[in-house]
N, C-alpha and C positions, 0 to 999 in steps of 0.2 A: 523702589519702596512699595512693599504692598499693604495696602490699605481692609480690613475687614470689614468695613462698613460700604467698602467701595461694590458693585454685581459687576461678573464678567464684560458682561457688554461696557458698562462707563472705564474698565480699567482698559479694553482694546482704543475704545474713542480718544482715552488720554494719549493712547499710547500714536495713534493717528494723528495726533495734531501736530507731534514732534514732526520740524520739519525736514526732509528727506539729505537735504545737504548735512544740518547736524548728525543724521543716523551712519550716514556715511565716516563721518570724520568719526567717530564714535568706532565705527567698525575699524579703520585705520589703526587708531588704536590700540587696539585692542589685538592686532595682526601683530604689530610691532614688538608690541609689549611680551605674547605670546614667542616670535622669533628671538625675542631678548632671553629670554626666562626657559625655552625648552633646550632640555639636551640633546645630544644628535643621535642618540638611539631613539627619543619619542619623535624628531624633524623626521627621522627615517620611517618611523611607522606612517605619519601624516603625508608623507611622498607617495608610501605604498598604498594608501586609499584614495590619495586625490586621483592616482593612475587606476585602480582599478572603477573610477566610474566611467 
């Protein structure tokens, strides 16, 4: 949620205090959800670039 009353800097420090195990599971997630929901021509693009780094 972003906030306009909020400056750059206090919306990084909110975003710091989240702690590193929630962001994680949060990223899980979000993996998951993504391998749920993409078809195998876009899995197939996302293979081709994880391999090209």
């Amino acid at each position: 949620m972003t906030f306009e009353w909020e400056t750059e800097d206090e919306r990084l420090l909110r975003f710091m205090k989240i702690p590193p195990k929630k962001k994680l599971e949060w990223l899980q997630e979000m993996h998951e959800f993504m391998v749920k929901c993409s078809s195998k021509r876009t899995m197939a693009i996302r293979r081709k670039l994880r391999e090209m780094k």
